[in-house]
ZASE-228152 format. One record per residue: x, y, z of N, C-alpha, C in turn; residue in one letter; residue number from 1. Coordinates in steps of 0.05 Angstrom, whole numbers, plus 5000, padded with zeros to 4 digits. Each point is the difference from the previous one (the first is absolute). Example, Ala and Ser with C-alpha at 12.3 -4.5 7.8 and 13.67 -1.06 7.14 Angstrom:
2
   npx   npy   npz  capx  capy  capz   cpx   cpy   cpz  residuo  num
  5264  4886  5156  4982  5024  5000  5018  5024  5000        a    1
  4993  5021  4986  5016  5024  5001  4985  5022  5014        s    2
//
This chain:
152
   npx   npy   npz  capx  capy  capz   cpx   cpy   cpz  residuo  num
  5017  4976  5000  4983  5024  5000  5017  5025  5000        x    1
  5024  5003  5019  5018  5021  4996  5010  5000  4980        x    2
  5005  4985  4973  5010  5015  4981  4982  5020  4981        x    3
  4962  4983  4996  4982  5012  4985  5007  5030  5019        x    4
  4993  5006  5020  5003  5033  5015  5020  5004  4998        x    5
  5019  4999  4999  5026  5017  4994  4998  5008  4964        x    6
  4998  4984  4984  4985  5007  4976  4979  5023  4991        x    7
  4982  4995  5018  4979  5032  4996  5015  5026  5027        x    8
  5012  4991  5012  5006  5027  5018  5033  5003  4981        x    9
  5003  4987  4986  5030  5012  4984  4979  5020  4968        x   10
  4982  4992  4989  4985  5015  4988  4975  5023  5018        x   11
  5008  4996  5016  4979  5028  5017  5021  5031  4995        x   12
  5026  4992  4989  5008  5032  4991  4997  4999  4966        x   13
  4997  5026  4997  5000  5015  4966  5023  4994  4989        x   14
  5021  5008  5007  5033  4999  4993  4995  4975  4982        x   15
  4997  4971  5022  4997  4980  4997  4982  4986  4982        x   16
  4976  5007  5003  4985  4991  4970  5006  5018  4983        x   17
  5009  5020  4993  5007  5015  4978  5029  4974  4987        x   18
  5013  4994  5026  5031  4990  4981  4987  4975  4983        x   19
  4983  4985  5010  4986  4975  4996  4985  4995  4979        x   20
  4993  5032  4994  4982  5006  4976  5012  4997  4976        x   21
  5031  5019  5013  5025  5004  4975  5007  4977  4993        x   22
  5003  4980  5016  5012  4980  4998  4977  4976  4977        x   23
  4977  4997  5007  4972  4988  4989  5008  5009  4965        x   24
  5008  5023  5005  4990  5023  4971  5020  4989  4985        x   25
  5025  5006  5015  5021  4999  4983  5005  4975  4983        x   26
  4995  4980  5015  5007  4974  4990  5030  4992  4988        x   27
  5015  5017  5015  5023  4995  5009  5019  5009  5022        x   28
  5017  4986  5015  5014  5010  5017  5012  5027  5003        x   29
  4992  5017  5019  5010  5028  5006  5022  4988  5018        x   30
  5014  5032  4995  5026  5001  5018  4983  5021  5017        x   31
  5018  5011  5016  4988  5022  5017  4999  5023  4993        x   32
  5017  5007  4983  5001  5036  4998  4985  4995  4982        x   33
  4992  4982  4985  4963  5007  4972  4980  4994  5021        x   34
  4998  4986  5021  4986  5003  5017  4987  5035  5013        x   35
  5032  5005  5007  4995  5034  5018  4993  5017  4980        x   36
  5011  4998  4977  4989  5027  4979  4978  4990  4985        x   37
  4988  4966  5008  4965  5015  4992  4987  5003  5019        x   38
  5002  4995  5026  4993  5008  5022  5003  5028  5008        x   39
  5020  5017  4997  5007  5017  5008  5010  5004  5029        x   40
  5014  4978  5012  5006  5003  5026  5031  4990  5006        x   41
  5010  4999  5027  5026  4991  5002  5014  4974  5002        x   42
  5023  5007  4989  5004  4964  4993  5010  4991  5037        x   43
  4999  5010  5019  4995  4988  5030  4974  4992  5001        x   44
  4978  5013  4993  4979  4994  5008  4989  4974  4980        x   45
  5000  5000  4981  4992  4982  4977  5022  4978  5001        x   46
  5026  4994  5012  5010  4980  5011  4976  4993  5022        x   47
  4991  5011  5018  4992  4992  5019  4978  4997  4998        x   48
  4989  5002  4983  4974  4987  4990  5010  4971  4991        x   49
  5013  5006  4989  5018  4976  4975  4991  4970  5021        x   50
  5019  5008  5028  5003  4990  5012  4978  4979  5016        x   51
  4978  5016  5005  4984  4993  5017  4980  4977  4976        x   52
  4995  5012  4982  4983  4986  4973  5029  4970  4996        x   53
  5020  5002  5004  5014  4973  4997  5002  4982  5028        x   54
  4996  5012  5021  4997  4987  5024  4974  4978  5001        x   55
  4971  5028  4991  4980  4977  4991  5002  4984  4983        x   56
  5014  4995  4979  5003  4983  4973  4985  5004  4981        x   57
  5001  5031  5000  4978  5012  4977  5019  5001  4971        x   58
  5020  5012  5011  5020  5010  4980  5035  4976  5001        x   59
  5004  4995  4988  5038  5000  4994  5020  5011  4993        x   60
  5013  4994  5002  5030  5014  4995  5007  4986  4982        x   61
  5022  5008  4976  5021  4983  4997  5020  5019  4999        x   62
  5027  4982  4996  5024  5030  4986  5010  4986  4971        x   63
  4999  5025  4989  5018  4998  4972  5028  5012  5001        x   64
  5016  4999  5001  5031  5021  5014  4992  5015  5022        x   65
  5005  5023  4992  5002  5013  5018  4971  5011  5005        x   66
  4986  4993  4986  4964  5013  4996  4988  4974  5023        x   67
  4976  5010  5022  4974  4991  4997  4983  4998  4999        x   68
  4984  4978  4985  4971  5009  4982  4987  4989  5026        x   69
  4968  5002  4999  4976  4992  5014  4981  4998  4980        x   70
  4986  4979  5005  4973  4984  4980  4985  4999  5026        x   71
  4966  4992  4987  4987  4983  5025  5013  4964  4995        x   72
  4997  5000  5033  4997  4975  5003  4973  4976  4986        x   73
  5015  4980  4986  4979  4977  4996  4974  4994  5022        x   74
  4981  5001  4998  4977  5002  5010  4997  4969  5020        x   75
  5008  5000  5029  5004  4973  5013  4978  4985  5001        x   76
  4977  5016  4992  4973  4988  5024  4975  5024  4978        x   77
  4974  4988  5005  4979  5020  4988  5004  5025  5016        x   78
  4997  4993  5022  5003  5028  5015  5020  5022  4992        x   79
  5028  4990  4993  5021  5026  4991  4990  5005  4978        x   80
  4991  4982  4979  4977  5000  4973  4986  5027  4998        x   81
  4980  4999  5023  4985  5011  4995  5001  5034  5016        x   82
  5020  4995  5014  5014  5031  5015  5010  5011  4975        x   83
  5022  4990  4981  5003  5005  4976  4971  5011  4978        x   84
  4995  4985  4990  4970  5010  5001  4989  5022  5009        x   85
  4993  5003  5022  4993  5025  5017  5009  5024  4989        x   86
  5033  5001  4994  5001  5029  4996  5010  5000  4975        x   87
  4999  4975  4981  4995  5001  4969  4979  5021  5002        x   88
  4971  5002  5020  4972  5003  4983  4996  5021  5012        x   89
  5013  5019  5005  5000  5029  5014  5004  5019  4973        x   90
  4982  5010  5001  4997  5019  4972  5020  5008  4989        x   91
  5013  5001  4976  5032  5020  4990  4995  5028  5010        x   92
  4983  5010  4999  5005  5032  5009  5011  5003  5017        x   93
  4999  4980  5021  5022  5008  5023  5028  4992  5000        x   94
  5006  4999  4982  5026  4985  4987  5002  5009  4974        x   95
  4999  5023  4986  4997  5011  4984  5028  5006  4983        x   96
  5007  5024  5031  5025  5014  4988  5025  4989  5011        x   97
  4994  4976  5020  5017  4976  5002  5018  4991  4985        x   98
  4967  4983  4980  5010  4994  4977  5021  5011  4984        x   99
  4989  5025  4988  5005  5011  4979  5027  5003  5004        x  100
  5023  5004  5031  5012  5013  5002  5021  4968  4998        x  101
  4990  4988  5012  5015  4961  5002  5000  4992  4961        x  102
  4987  5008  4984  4996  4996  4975  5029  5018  4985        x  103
  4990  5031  5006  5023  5014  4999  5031  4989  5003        x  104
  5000  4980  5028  5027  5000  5011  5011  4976  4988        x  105
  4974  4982  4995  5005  4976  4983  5021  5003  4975        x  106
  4995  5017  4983  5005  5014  4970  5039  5001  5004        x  107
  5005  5008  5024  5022  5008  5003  5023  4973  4999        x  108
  4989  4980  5004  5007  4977  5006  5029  4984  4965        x  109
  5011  4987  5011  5019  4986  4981  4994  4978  5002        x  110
  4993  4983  4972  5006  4975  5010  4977  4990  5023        x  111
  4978  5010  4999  4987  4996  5023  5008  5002  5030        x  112
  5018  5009  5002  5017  4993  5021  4990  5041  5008        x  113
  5002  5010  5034  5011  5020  5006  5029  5009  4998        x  114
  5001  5025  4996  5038  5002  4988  4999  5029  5016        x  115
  4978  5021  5008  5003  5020  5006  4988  4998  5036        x  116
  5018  5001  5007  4999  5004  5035  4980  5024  5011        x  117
  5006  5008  5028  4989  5026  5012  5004  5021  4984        x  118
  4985  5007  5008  5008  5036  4981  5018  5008  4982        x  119
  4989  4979  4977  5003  4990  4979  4991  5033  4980        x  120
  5017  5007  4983  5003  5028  4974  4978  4996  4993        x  121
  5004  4972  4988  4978  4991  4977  4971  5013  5009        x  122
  4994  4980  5024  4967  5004  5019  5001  5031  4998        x  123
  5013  5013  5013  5005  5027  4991  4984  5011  4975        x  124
  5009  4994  4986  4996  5019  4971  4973  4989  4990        x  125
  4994  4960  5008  4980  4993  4997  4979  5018  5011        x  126
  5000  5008  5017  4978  4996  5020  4995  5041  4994        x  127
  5020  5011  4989  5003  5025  4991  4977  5003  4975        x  128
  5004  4987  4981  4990  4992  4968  4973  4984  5008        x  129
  4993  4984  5024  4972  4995  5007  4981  5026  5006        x  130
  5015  5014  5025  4990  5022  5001  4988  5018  4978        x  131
  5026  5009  4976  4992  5013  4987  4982  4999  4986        x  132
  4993  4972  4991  4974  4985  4980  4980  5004  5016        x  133
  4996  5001  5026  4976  5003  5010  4989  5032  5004        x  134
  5016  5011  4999  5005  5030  5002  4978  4998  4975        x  135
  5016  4993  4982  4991  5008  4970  4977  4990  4992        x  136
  4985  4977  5017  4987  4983  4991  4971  5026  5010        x  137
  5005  5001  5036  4979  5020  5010  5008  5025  4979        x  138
  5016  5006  4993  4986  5026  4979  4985  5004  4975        x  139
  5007  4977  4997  4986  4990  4962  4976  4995  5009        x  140
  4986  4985  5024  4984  5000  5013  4976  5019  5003        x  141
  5022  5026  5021  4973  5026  5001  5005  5014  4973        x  142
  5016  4999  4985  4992  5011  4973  4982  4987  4992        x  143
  4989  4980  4997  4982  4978  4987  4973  5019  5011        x  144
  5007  4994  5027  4972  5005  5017  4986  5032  4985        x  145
  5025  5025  5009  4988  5025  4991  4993  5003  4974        x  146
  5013  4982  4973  4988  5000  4979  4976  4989  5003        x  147
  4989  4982  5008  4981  4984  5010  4961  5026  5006        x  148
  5026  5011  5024  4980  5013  5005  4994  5023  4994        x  149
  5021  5017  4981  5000  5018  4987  4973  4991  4973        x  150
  4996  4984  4989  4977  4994  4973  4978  4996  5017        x  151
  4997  4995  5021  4973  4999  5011  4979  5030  5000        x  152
//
């Protein structure tokens, strides 16, 4: 019985189903720093998420050199099944710009492999050139709108 509860009180934080989500989405092994820059948080804290989601046997580790990735764990029992599950079926909107930003960080990748660490140029300039498209996207936008409502 203490493992099923340690399972839902290791998903009773956001941090945590957010990484779980990334992880579901991605359908491949994150390292940590594509973890923190689609999260937006610190690589202490998102280790220590890391941590607690591998204690339950939600998540794994492996290492590739000097890199390590995290996957979910193989599903032991219906019950991890269906905890899995659970926050598969939590709407994308709340995982939105998550996504978008773990997709982003994906792009940067060699070889499938991570090659760009912490505070990484690249994420940088990525995450610069995301901005700007969205910038651009809301303006093309209310121009749309005021032509819109300018023929009315």
């Amino acid at each position: 019985m203490d493992d099923f509860v340690e399972q839902l009180k290791a998903l009773g934080d956001e941090t945590r189903v957010k990484i779980v989500r990334l992880l579901t989405e991605a359908k491949v092994d994150l390292c940590v720093c594509e973890i923190m820059d689609a999260i937006e948080d610190s690589h202490c804290n998102i280790s220590r998420h890391l941590k607690i989601l591998k204690t339950t046997k939600l998540v794994r580790e492996s290492k590739q050199g000097k890199w390590v990735y995290f996957g979910l764990a193989t599903p032991k029992d219906s019950f991890h099944e269906s905890v899995l599950n659970a926050v598969s079926s939590i709407p994308d909107e709340h995982f939105f710009n998550d996504l978008k930003r773990l997709k982003l960080r994906l792009s940067l990748r060699e070889n499938e492999k991570c090659v760009d660490g912490l505070k990484s140029e690249k994420w940088s300039q990525a995450l610069e050139l995301l901005a700007t498209m969205v910038a651009n996207q809301k303006d093309r936008t209310r121009k749309q709108e005021k032509g819109y409502h300018a023929k009315k």
